[in-house]
C-alpha positions as CSV (number, residue, x, y, z in Angstrom):
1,X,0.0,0.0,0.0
2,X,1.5,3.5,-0.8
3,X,2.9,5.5,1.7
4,X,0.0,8.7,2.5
5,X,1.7,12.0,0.8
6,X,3.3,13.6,3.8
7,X,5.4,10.7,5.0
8,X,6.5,9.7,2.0
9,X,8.3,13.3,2.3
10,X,10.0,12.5,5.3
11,X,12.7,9.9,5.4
12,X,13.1,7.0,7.5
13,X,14.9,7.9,11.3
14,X,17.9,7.7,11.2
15,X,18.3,7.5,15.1
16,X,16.1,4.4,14.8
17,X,19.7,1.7,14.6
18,X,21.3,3.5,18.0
19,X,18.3,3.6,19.4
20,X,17.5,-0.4,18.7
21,X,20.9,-0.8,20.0
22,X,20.3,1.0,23.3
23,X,17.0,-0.7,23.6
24,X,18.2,-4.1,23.2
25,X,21.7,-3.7,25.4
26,X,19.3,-2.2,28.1
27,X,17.0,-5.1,28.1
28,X,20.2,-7.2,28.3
29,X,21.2,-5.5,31.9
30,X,23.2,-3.2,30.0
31,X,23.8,0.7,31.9
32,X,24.1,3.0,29.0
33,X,25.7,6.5,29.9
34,X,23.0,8.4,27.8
35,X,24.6,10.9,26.1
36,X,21.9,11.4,22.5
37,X,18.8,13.3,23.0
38,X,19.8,16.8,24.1
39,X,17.2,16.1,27.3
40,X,18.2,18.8,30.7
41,X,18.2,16.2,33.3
42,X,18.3,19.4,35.9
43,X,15.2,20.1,37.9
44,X,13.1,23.2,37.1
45,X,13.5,25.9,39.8
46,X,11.6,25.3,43.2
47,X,9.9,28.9,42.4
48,X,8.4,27.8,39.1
49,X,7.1,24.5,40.4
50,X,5.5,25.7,43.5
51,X,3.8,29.2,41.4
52,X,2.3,25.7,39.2
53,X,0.9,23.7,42.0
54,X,-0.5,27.2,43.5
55,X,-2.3,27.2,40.1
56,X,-3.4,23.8,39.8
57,X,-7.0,23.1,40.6
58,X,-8.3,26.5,40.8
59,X,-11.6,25.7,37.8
60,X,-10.8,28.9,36.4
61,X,-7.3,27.0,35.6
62,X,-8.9,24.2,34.4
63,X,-10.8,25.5,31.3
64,X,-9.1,26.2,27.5
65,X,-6.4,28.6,27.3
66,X,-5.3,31.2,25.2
67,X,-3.4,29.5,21.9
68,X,-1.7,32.7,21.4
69,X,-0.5,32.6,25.2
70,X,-1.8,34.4,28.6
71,X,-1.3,37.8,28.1
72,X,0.7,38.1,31.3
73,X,3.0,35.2,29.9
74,X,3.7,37.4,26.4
75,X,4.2,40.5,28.3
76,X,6.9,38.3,30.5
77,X,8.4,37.8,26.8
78,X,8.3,41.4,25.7
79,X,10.1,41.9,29.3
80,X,12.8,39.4,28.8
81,X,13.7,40.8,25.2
82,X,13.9,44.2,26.5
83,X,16.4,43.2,29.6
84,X,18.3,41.0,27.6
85,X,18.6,42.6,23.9
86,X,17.5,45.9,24.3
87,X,14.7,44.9,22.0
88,X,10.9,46.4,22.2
89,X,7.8,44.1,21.3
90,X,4.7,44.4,21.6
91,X,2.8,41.7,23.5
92,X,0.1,41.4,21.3
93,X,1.4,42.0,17.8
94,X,4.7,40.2,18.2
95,X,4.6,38.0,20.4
96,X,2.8,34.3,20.2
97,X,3.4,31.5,22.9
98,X,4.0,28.1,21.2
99,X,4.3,24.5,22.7
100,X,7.7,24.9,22.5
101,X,10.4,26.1,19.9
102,X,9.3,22.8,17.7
103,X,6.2,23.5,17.6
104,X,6.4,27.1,16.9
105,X,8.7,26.0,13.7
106,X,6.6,23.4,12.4
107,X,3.4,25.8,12.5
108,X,5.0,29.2,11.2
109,X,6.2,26.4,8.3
110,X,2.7,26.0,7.7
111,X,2.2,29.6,7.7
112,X,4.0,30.8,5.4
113,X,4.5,28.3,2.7
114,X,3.2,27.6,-0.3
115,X,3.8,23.9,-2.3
116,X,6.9,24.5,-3.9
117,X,8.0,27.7,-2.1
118,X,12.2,27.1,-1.5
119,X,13.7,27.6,2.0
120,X,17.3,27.4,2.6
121,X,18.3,25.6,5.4
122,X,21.6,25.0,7.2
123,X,23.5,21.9,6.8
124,X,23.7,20.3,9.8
125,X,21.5,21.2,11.6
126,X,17.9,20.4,13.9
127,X,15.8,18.4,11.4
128,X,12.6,20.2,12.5
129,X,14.3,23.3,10.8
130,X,14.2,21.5,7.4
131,X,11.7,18.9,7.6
132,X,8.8,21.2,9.5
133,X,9.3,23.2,5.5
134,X,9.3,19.6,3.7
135,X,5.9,18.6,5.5
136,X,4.4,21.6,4.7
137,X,5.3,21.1,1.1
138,X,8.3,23.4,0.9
139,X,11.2,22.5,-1.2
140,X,15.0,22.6,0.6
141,X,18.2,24.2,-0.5
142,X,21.3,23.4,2.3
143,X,23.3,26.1,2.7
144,X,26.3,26.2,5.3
145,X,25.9,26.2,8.9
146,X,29.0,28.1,10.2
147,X,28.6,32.0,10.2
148,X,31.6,33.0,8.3
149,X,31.8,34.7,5.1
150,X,31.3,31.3,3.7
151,X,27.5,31.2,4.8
152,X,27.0,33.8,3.1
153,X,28.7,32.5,-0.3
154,X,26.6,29.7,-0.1
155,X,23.4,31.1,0.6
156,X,24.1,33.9,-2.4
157,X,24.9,30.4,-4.3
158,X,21.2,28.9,-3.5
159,X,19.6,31.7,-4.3
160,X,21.0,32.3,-8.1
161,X,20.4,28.8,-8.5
162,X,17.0,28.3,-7.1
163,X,13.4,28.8,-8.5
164,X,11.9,30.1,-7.7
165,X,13.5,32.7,-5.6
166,X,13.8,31.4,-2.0
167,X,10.9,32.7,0.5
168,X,13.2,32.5,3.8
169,X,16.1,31.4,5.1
170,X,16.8,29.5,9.0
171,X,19.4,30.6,11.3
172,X,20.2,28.6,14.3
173,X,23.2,30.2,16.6
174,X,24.0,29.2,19.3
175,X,24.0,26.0,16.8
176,X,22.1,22.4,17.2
177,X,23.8,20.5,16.7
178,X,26.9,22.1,15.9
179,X,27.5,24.7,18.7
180,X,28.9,27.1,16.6
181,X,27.9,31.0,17.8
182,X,27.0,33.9,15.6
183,X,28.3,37.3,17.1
184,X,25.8,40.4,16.6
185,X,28.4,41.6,13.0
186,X,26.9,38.3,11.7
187,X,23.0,39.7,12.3
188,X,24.3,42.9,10.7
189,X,25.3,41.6,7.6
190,X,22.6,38.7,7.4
191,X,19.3,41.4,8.0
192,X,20.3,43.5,4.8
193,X,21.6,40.8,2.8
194,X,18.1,39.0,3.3
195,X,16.0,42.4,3.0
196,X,18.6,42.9,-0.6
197,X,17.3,39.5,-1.8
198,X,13.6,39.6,-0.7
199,X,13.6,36.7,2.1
200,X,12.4,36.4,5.0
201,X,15.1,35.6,8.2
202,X,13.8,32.6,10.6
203,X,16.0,32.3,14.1
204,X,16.1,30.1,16.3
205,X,17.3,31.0,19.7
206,X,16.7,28.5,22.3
207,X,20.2,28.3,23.4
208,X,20.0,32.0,24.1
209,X,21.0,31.5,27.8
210,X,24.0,28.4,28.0
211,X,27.3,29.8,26.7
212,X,30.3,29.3,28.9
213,X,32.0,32.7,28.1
214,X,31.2,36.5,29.0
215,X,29.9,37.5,25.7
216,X,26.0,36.4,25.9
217,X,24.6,35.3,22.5
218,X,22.9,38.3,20.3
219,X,19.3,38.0,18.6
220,X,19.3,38.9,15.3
221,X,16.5,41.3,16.7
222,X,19.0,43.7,17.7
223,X,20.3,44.7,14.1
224,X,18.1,47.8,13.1
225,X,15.5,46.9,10.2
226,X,15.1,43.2,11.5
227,X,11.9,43.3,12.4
228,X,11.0,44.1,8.9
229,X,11.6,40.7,7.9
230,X,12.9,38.9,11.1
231,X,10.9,36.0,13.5
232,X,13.1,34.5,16.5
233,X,12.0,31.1,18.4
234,X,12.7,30.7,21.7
235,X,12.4,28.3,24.9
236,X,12.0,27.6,28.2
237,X,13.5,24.2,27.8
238,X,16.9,24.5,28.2
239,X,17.2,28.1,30.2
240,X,14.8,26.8,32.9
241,X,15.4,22.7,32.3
242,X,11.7,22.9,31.6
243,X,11.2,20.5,28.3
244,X,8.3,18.6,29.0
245,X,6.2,21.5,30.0
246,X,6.8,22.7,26.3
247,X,6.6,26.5,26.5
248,X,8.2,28.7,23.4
249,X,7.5,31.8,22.0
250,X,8.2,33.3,18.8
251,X,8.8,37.0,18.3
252,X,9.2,39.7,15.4
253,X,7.7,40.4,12.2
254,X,4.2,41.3,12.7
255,X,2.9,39.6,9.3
256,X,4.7,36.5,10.7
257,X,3.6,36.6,14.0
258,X,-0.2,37.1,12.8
259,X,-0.1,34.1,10.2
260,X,1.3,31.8,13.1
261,X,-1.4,32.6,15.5
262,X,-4.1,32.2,12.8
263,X,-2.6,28.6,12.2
264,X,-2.5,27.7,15.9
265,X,-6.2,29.2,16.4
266,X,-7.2,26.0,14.1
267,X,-4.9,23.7,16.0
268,X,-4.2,24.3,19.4
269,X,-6.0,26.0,23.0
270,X,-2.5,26.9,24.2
271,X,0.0,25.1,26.8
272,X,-2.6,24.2,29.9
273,X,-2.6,27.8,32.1
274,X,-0.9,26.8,34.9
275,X,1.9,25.9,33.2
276,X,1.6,29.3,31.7
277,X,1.1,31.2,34.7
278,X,4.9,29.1,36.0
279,X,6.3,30.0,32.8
280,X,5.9,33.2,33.3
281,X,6.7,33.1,37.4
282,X,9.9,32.1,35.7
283,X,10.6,34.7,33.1
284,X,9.9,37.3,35.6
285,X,11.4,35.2,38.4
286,X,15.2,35.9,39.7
287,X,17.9,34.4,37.7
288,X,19.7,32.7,40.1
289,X,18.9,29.4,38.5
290,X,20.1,30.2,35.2
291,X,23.3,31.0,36.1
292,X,23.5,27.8,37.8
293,X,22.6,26.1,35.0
294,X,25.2,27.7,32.8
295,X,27.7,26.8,35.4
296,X,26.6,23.3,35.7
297,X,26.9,22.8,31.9
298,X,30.4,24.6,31.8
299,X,31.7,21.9,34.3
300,X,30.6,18.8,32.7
301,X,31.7,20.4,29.4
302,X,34.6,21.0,30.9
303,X,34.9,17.2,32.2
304,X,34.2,15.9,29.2
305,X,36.5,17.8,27.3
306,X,39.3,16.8,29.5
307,X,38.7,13.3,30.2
308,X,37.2,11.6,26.7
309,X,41.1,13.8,25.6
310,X,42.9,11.4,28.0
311,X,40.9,8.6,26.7
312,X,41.9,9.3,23.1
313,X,39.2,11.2,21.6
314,X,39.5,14.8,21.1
315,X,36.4,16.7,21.9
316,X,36.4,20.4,20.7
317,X,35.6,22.4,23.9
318,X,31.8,24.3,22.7
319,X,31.4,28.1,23.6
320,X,27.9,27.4,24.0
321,X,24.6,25.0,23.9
322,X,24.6,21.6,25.5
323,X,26.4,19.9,23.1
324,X,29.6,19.2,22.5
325,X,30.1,18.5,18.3
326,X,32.7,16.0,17.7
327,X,34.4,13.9,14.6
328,X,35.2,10.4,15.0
329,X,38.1,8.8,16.3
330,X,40.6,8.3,13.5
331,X,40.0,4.5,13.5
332,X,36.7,5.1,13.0
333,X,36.7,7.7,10.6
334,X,35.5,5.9,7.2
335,X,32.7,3.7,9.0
336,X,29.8,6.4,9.5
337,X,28.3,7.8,12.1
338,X,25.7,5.5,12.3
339,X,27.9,3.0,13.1
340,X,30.1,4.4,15.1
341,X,27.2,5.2,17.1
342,X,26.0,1.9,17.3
343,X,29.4,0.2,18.2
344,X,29.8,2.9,20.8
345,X,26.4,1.5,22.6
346,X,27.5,-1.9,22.0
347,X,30.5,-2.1,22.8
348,X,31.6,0.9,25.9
349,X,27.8,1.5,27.2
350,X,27.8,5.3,25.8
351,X,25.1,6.7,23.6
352,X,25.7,9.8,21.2
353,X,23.6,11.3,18.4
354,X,24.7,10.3,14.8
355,X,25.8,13.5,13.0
356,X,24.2,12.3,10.0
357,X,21.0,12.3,11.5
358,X,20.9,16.2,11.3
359,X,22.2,16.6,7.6
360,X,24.3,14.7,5.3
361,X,27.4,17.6,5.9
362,X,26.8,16.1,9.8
363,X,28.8,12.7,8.3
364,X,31.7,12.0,10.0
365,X,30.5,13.8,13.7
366,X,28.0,13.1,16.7
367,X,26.9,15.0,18.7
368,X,27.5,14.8,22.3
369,X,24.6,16.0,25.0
370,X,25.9,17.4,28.3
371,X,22.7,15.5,30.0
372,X,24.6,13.5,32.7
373,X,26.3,14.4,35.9
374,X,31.0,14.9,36.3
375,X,30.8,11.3,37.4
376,X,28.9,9.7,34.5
377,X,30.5,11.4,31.9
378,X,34.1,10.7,33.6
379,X,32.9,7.0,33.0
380,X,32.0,7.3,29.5
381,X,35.2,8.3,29.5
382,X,36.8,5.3,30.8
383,X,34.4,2.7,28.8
384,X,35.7,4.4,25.8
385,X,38.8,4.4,26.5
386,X,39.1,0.8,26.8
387,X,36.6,0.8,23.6
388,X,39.5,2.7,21.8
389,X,42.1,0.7,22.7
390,X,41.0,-2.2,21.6
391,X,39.1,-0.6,18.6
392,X,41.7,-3.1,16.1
393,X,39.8,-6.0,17.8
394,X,35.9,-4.3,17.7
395,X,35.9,-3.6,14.1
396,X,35.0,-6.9,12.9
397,X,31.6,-5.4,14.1
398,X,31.2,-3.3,11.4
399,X,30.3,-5.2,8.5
400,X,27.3,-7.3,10.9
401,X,26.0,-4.0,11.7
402,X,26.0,-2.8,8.0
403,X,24.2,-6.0,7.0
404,X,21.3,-5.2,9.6
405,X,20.1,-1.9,7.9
């Protein structure tokens, strides 16, 4: 029977061999040092969760929200832009509340495109940035994913080449999965190059708040002119370890902005209101916990740099975002990522993200989540070490696990 139209637009997961392996080493008594899905393992702050159960139960609390988000929640927003970017918005014209950054992507996708419509999208980089344009019947074009003057070659590239002209381009600094960091020159030359060539500019921020030096990632917001043709996503996910309450917001361009909320007012209520109402306890709360967080990341970043170097697998240290972005070992430099990942659960108990599974320029790297404490990551360290030195004897593995796809 055919595949229905939509999946047969999205490809099969490629995460779907790692995670087989963790599942099966797991139900073999396996402990697997979990280090794929960028997940915070951090509690939320103690203010946020009791401001939730304070709200919980009240019946007013318990009826259908607001899909475009409490107003008290977008004014939060509008608050935290103006602190942290010196940027003004208005709460009700450019600011919407999604179900997190995801979801916000995937509906602002629907938004705006038309069957056909070309959107270039860096290469590697969170699939949701390219496959949210795919399922809504959007055409891709990769462009580079490292914000240096060869971005901007390549994206001048695409847009001779494509037709028709492309409709908007993604941003995503700090990077997923790559961790690279765009400083606020970058913004300055992307807003007029995009408002030269007619496209809109779609960032996504949600690593606004973990960087592990003194120079705070910019939003492109900041360049003059961006809200002309500028949207920025952003979440509560990582800056308040808050992923499963699934609370985003996007900001900007008030055309933008309106066609996302008309979308979500056919799909969506909003996030339940007491989860709003602790979302935005949390915006407006102190920041004591973020910087705790930042300094929690910075030390197993920090541990992980160090001690997977002694073991024989040079890490690059990341300025920012919870993940560290790393090429395979030299012995296992022409088997895939894929693999590599797979042998790496099988054989030393340590699970990474495939690079591959975020864009085929992603070959040859995994990415490495920051999601478990000093001591777990030390031993990662020390299962692949002994992994690595006896790597002559483990590769016999790899042509089984090639026969299994």
């Amino acid at each position: 029977m055919e595949e229905f139209y939509r999946i047969r637009r999205l490809p099969p997961y490629v995460f779907e061999q790692v995670n087989r392996a963790k599942a099966a080493a797991r139900n073999g008594g396996a402990d697997i040092i979990d280090l794929g899905m960028g997940n915070p393992d951090l509690p939320a702050p103690a203010h946020v969760v009791e401001k939730l159960k304070e709200t919980v139960g009240k019946a007013r609390t318990d009826r259908y929200s607001a899909s475009r988000g409490i107003p008290g929640l977008r004014r939060a927003q509008a608050a935290y832009y103006k602190r942290r970017f010196g940027v003004k918005l208005n709460p009700e014209t450019e600011i919407v509340t999604t179900l997190g950054s995801k979801e916000g992507f995937a509906n602002v996708a629907q938004a705006i495109t038309a069957p056909g419509d070309v959107v270039l999208v860096p290469n590697p980089t969170y699939p949701i940035h390219a496959f949210g344009f795919l399922m809504a019947g959007g055409v891709i074009r990769s462009v580079s994913s490292e914000p240096t003057p060869a971005f901007f070659e390549s994206v001048e590239r695409a847009i001779v080449h494509s037709i028709p002209k492309p409709i908007a381009i993604v941003v995503c600094y700090p990077s997923n999965p790559t961790a690279y960091v765009a400083d606020l020159d970058f913004y300055r030359e992307l807003v007029p190059f995009a408002k030269k060539h007619g496209i809109f500019v779609l960032s996504d921020l949600a690593y606004s708040e973990v960087y592990f030096d003194d120079h705070p990632p910019p939003s492109v917001l900041q360049v003059p002119g961006a809200m002309d043709i500028a949207v920025e996503f952003t979440s509560l996910s990582k800056t308040y370890s808050m992923p499963g309450w699934r609370i985003g917001f996007a900001v900007g361009n008030e055309r933008i902005i309106a066609a996302l909320a008309r979308v979500k007012s056919y799909l969506d209520y909003g996030a339940f209101t007491p989860i709003q109402v602790a979302a935005t306890a949390a915006i407006n709360g102190p920041d004591d916990c973020i910087h705790e967080m930042r300094a929690i990341y910075k030390r197993r970043r920090d541990v992980l740099v160090e001690s997977f170097g002694r073991a024989g697998w040079q890490v690059p240290p990341p300025r920012a975002s919870m993940f560290a972005w790393a090429p395979l070992p030299e012995a296992f430099a022409s088997i895939g990522s894929i693999e590599f990942s797979t042998l790496l659960v099988e054989k030393a108990g340590v699970a990474v993200s495939p690079g591959i599974g975020f864009g085929e320029h992603g070959e040859g790297y995994v990415r490495i989540a920051l999601v478990e404490n000093e001591q777990r990551i030390r031993q990662a360290a020390r299962n692949i070490r002994r992994f690595l030195e006896s790597a002559p004897e483990k590769l016999h593995n790899v042509v089984p696990l090639a026969k299994r796809r």
